[in-house]
N, CA, C and O atoms as a Maestro MAE file, in Angstrom:
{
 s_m_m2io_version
 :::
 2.0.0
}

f_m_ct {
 s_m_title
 :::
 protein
 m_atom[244] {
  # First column is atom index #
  i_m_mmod_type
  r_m_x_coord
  r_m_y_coord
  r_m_z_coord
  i_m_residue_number
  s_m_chain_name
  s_m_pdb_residue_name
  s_m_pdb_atom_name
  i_m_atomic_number
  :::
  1 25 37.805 74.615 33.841 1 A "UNK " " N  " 7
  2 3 37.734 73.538 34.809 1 A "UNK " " CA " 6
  3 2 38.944 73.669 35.728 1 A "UNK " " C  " 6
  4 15 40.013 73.654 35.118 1 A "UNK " " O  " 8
  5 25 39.020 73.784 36.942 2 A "UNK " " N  " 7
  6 3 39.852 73.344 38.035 2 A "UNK " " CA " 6
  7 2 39.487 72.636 38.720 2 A "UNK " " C  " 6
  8 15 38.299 72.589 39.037 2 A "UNK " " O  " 8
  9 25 40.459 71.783 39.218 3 A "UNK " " N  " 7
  10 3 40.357 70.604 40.024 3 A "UNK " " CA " 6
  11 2 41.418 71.113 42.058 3 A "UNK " " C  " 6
  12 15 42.628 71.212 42.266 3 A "UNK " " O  " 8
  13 25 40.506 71.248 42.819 4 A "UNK " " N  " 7
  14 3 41.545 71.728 43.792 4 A "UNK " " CA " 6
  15 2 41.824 70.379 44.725 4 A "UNK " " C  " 6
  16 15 40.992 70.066 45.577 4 A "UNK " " O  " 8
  17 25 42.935 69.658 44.542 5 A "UNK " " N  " 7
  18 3 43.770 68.177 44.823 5 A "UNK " " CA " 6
  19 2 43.152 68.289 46.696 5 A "UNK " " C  " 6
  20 15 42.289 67.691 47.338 5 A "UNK " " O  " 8
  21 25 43.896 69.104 46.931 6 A "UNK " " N  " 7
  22 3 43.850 69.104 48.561 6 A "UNK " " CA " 6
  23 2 42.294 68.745 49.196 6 A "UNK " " C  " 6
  24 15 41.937 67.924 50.041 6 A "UNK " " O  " 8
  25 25 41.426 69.911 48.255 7 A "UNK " " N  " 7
  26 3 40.087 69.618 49.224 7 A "UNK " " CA " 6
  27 2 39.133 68.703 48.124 7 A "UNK " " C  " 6
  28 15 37.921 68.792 48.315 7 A "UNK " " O  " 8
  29 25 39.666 67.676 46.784 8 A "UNK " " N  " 7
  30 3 38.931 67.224 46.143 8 A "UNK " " CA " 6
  31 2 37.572 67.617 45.917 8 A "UNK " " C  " 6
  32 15 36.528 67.092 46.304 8 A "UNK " " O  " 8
  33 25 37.840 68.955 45.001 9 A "UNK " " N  " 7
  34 3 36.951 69.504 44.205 9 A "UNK " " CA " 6
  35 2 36.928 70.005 43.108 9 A "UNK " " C  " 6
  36 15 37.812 70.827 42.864 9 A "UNK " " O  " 8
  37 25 36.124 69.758 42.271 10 A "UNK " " N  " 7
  38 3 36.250 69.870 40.827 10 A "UNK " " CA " 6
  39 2 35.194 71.149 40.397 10 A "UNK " " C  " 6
  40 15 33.969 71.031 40.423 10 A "UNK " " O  " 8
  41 25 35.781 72.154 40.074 11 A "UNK " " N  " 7
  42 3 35.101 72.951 40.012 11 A "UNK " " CA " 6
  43 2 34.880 73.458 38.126 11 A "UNK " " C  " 6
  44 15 35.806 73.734 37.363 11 A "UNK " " O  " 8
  45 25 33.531 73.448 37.819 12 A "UNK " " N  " 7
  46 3 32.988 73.388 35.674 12 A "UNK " " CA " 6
  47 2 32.766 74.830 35.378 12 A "UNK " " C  " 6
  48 15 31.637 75.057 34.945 12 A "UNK " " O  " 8
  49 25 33.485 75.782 35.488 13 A "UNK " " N  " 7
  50 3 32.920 77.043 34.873 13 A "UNK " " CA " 6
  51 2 32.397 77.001 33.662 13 A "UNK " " C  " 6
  52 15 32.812 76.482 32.626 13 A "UNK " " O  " 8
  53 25 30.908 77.941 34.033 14 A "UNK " " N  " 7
  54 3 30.706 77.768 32.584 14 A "UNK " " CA " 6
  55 2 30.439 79.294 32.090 14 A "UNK " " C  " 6
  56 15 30.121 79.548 30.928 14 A "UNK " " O  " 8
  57 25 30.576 80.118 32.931 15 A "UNK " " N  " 7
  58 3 30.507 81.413 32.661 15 A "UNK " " CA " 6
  59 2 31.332 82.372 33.657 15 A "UNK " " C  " 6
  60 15 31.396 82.258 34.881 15 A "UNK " " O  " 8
  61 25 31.925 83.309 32.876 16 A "UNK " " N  " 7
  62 3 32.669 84.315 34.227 16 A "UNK " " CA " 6
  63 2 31.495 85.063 35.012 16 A "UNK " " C  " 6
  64 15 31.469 86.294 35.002 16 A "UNK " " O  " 8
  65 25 30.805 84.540 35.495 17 A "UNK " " N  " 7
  66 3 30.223 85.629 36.139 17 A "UNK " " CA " 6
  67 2 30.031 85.560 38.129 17 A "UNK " " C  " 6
  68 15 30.264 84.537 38.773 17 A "UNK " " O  " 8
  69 25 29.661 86.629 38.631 18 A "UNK " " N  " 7
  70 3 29.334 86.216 40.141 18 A "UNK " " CA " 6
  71 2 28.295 85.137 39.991 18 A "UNK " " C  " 6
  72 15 27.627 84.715 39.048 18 A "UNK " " O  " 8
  73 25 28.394 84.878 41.133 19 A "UNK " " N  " 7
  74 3 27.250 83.611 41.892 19 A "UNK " " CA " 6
  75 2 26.516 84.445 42.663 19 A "UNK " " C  " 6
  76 15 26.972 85.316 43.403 19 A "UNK " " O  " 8
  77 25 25.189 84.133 42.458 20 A "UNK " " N  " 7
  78 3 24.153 84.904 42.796 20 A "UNK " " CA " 6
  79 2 23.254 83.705 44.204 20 A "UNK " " C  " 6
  80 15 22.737 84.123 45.241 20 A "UNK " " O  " 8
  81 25 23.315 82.573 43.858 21 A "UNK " " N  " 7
  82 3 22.610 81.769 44.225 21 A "UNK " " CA " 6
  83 2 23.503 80.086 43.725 21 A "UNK " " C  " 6
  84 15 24.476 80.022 42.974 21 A "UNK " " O  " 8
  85 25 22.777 78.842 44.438 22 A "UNK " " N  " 7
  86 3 23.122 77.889 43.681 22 A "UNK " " CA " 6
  87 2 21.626 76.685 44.340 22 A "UNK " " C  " 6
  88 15 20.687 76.916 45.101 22 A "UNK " " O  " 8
  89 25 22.081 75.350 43.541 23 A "UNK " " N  " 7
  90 3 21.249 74.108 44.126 23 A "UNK " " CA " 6
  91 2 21.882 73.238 44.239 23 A "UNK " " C  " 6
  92 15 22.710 72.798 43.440 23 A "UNK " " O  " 8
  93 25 21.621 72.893 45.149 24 A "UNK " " N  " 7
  94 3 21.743 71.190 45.116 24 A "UNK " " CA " 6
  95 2 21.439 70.152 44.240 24 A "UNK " " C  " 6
  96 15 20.261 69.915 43.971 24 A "UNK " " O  " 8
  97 25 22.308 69.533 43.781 25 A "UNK " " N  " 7
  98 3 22.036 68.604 42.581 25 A "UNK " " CA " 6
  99 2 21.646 67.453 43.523 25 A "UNK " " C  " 6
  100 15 20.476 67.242 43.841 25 A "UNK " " O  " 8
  101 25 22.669 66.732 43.944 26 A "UNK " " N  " 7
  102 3 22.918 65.693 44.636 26 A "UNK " " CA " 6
  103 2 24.044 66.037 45.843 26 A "UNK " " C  " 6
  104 15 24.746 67.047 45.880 26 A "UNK " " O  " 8
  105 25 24.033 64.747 46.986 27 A "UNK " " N  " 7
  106 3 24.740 65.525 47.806 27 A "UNK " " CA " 6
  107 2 25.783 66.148 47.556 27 A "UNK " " C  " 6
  108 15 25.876 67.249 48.098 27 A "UNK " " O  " 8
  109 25 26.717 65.773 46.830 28 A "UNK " " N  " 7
  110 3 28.047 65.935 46.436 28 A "UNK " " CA " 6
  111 2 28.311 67.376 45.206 28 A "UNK " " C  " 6
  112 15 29.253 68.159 45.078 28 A "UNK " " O  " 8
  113 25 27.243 67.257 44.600 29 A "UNK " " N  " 7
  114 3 27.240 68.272 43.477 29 A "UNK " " CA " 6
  115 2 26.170 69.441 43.413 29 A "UNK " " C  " 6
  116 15 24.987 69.145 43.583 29 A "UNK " " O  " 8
  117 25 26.553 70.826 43.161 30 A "UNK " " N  " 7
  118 3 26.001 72.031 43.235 30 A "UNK " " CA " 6
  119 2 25.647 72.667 42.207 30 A "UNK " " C  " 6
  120 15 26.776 73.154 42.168 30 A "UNK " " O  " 8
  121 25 25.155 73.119 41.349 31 A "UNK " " N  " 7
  122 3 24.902 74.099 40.306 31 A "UNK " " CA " 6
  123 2 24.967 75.479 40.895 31 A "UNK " " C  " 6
  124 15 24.303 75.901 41.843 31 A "UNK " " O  " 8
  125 25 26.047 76.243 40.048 32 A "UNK " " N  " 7
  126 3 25.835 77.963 40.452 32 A "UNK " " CA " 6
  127 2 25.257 78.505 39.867 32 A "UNK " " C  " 6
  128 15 25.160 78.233 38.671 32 A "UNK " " O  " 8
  129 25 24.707 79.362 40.337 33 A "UNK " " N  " 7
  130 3 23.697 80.039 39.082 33 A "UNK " " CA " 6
  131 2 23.801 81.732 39.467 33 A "UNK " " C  " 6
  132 15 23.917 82.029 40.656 33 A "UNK " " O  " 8
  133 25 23.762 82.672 38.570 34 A "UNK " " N  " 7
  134 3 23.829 83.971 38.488 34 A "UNK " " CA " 6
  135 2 22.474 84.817 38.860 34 A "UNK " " C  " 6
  136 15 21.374 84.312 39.083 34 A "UNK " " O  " 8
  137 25 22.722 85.895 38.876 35 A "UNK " " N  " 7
  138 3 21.245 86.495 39.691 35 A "UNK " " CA " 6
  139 2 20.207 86.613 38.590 35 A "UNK " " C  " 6
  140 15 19.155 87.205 38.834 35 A "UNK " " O  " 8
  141 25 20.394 86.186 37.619 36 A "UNK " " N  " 7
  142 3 19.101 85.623 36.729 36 A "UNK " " CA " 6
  143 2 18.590 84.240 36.691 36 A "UNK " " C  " 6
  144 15 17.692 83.881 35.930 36 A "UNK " " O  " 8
  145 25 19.329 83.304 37.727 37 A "UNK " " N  " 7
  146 3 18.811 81.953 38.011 37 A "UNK " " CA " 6
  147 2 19.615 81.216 36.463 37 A "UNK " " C  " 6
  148 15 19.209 80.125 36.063 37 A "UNK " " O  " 8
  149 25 20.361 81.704 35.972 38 A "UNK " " N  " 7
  150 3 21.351 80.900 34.551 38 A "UNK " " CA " 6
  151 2 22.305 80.197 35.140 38 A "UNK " " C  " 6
  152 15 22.968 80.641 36.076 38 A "UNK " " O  " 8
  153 25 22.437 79.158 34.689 39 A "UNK " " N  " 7
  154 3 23.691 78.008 35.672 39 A "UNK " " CA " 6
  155 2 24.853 78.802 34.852 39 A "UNK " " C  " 6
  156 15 24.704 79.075 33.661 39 A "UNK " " O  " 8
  157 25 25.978 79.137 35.559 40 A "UNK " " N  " 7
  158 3 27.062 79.297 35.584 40 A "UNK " " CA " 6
  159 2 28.414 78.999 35.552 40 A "UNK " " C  " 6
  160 15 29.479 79.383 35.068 40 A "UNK " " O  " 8
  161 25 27.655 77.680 36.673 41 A "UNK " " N  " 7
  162 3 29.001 77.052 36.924 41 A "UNK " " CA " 6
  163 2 28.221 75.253 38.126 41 A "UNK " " C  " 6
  164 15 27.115 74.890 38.528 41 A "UNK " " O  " 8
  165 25 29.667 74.719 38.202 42 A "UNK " " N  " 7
  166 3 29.130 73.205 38.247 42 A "UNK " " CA " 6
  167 2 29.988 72.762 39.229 42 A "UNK " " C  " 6
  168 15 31.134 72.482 38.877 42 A "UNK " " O  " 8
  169 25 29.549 72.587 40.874 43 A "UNK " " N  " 7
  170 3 30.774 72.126 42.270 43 A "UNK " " CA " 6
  171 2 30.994 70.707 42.328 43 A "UNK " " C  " 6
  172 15 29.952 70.262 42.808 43 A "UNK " " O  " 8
  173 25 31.808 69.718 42.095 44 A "UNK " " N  " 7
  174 3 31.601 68.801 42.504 44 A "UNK " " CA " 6
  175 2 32.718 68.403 43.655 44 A "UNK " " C  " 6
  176 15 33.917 68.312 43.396 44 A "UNK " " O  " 8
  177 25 32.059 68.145 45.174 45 A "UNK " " N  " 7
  178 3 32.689 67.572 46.338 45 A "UNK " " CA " 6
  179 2 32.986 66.370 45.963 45 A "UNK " " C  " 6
  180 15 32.437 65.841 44.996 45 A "UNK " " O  " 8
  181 25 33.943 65.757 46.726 46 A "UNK " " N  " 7
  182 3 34.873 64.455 46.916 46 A "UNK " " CA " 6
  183 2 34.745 63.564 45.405 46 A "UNK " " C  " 6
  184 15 34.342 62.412 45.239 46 A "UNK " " O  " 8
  185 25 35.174 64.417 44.543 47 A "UNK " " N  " 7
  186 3 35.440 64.801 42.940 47 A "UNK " " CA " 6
  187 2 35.813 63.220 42.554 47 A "UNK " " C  " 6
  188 15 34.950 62.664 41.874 47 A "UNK " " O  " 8
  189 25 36.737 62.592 42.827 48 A "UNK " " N  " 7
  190 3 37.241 61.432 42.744 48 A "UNK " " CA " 6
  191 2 36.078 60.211 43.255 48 A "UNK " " C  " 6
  192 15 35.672 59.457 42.371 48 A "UNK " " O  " 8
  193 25 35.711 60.080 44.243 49 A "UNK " " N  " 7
  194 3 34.922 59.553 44.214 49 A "UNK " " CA " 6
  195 2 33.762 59.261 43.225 49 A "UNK " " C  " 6
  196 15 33.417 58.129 42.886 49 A "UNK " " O  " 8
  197 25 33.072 60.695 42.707 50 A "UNK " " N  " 7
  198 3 32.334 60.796 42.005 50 A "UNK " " CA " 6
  199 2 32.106 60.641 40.709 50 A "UNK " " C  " 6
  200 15 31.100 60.375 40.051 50 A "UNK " " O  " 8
  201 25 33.334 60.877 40.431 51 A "UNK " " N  " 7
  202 3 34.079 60.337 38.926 51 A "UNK " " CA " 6
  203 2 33.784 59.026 39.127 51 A "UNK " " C  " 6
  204 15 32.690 58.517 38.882 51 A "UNK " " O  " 8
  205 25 34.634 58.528 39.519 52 A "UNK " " N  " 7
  206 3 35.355 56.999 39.481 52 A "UNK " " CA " 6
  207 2 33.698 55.860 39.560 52 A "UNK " " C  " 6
  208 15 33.453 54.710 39.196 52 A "UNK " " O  " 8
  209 25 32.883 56.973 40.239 53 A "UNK " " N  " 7
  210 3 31.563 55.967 40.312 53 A "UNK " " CA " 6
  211 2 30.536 55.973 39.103 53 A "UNK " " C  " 6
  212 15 29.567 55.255 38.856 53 A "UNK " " O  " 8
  213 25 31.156 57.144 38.382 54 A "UNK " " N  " 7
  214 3 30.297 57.240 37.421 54 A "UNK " " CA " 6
  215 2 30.949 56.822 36.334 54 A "UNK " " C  " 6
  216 15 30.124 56.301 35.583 54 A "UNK " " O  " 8
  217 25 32.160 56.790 35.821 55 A "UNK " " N  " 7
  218 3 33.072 55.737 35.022 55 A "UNK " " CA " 6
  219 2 32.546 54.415 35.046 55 A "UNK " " C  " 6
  220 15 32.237 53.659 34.124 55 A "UNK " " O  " 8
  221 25 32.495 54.252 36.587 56 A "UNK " " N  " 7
  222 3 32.273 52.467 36.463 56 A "UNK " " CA " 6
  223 2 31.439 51.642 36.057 56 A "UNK " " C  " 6
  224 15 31.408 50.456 35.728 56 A "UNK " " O  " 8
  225 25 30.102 53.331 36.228 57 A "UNK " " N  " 7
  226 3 29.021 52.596 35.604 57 A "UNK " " CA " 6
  227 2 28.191 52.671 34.535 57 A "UNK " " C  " 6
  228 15 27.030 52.276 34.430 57 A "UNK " " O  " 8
  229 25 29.213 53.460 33.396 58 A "UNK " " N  " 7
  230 3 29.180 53.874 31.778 58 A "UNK " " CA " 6
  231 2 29.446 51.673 31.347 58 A "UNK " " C  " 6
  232 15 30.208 50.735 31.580 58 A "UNK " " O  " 8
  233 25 28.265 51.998 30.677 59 A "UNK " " N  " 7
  234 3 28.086 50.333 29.876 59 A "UNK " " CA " 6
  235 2 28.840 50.913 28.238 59 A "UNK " " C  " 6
  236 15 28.433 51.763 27.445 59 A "UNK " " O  " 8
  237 25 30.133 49.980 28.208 60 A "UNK " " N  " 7
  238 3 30.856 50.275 27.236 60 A "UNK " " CA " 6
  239 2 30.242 49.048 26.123 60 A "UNK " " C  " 6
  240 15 30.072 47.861 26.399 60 A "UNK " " O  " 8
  241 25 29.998 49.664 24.922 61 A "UNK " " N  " 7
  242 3 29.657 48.691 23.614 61 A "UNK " " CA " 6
  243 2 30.262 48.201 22.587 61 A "UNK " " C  " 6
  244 15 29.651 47.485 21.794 61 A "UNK " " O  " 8
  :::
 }
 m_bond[243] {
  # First column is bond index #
  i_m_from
  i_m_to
  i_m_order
  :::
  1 1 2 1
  2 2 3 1
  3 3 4 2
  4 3 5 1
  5 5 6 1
  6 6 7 1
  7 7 8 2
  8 7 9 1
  9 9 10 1
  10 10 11 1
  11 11 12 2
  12 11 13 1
  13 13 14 1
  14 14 15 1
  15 15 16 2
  16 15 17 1
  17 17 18 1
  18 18 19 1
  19 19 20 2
  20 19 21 1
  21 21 22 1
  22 22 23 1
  23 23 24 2
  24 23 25 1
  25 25 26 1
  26 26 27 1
  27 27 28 2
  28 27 29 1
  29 29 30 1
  30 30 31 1
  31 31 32 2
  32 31 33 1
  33 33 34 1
  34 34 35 1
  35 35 36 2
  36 35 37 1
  37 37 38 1
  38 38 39 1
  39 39 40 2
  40 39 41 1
  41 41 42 1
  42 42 43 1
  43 43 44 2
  44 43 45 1
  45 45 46 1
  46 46 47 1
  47 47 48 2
  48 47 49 1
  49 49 50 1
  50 50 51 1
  51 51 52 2
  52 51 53 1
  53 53 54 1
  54 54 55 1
  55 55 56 2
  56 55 57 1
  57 57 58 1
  58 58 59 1
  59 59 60 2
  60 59 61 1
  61 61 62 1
  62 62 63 1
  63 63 64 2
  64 63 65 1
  65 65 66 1
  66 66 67 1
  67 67 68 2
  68 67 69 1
  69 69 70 1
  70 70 71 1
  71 71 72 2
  72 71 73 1
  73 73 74 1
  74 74 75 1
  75 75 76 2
  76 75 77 1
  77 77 78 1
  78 78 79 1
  79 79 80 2
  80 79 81 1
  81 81 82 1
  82 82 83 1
  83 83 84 2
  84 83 85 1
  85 85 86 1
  86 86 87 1
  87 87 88 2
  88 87 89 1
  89 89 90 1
  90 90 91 1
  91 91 92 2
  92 91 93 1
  93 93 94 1
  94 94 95 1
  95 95 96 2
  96 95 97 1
  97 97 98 1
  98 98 99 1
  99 99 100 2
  100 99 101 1
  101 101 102 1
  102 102 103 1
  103 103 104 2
  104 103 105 1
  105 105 106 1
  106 106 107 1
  107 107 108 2
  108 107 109 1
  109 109 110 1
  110 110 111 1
  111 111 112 2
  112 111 113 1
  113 113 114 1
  114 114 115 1
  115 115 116 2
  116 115 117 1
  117 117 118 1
  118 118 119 1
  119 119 120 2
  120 119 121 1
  121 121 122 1
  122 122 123 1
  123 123 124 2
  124 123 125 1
  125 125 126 1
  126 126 127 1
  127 127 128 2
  128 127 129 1
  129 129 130 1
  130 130 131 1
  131 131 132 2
  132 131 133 1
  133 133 134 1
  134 134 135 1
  135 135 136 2
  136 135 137 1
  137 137 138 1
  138 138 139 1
  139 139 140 2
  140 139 141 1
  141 141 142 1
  142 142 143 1
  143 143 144 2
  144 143 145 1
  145 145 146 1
  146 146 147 1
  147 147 148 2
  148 147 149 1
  149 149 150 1
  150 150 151 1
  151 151 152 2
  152 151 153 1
  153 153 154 1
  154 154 155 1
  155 155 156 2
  156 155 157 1
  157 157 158 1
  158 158 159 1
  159 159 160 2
  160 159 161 1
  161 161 162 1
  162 162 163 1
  163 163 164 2
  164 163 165 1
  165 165 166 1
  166 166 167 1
  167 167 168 2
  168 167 169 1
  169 169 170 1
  170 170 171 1
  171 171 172 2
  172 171 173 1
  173 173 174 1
  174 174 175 1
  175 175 176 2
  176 175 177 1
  177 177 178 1
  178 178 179 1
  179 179 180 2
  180 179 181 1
  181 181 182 1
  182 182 183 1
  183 183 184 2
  184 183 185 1
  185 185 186 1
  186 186 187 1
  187 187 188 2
  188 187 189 1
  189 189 190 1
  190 190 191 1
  191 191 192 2
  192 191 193 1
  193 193 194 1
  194 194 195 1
  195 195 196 2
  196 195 197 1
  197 197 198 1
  198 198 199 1
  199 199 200 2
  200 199 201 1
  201 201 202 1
  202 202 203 1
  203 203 204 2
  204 203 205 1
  205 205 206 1
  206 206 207 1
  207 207 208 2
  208 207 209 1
  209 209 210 1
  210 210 211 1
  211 211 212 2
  212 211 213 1
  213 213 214 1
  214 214 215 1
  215 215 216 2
  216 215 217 1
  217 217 218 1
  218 218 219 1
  219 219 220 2
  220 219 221 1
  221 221 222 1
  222 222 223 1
  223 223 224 2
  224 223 225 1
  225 225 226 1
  226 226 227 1
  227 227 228 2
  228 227 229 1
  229 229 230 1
  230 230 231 1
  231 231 232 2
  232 231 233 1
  233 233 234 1
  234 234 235 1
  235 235 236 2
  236 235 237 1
  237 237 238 1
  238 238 239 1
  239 239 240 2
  240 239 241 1
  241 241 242 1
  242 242 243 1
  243 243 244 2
  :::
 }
}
């Protein structure tokens, strides 16, 4: 996992490999995927935001 502060992005490796391709999750978030279409890896734009919205709306028990 790296987080790059400046351009708030959180970037989920989940494999060393090239990026072959990716999708669109949602606007903000990307799936990478390798030239066998296997997710790889996980982009998330304006990282903080996206967090913080999805924190807020975990129902704690």
């Amino acid at each position: 996992m790296i987080y790059f502060q400046k351009e708030d992005v959180l970037h989920l490796a989940i494999a060393d490999e090239e990026e072959a391709g990716s999708v669109e999750l949602s606007p903000d978030v990307t799936a990478e995927l390798n030239a066998q279409g296997k997710l790889i890896g996980i982009e998330i734009v304006r990282a903080t935001l996206f967090l913080r919205g999805s924190i807020e709306s975990v129902e704690i028990v």
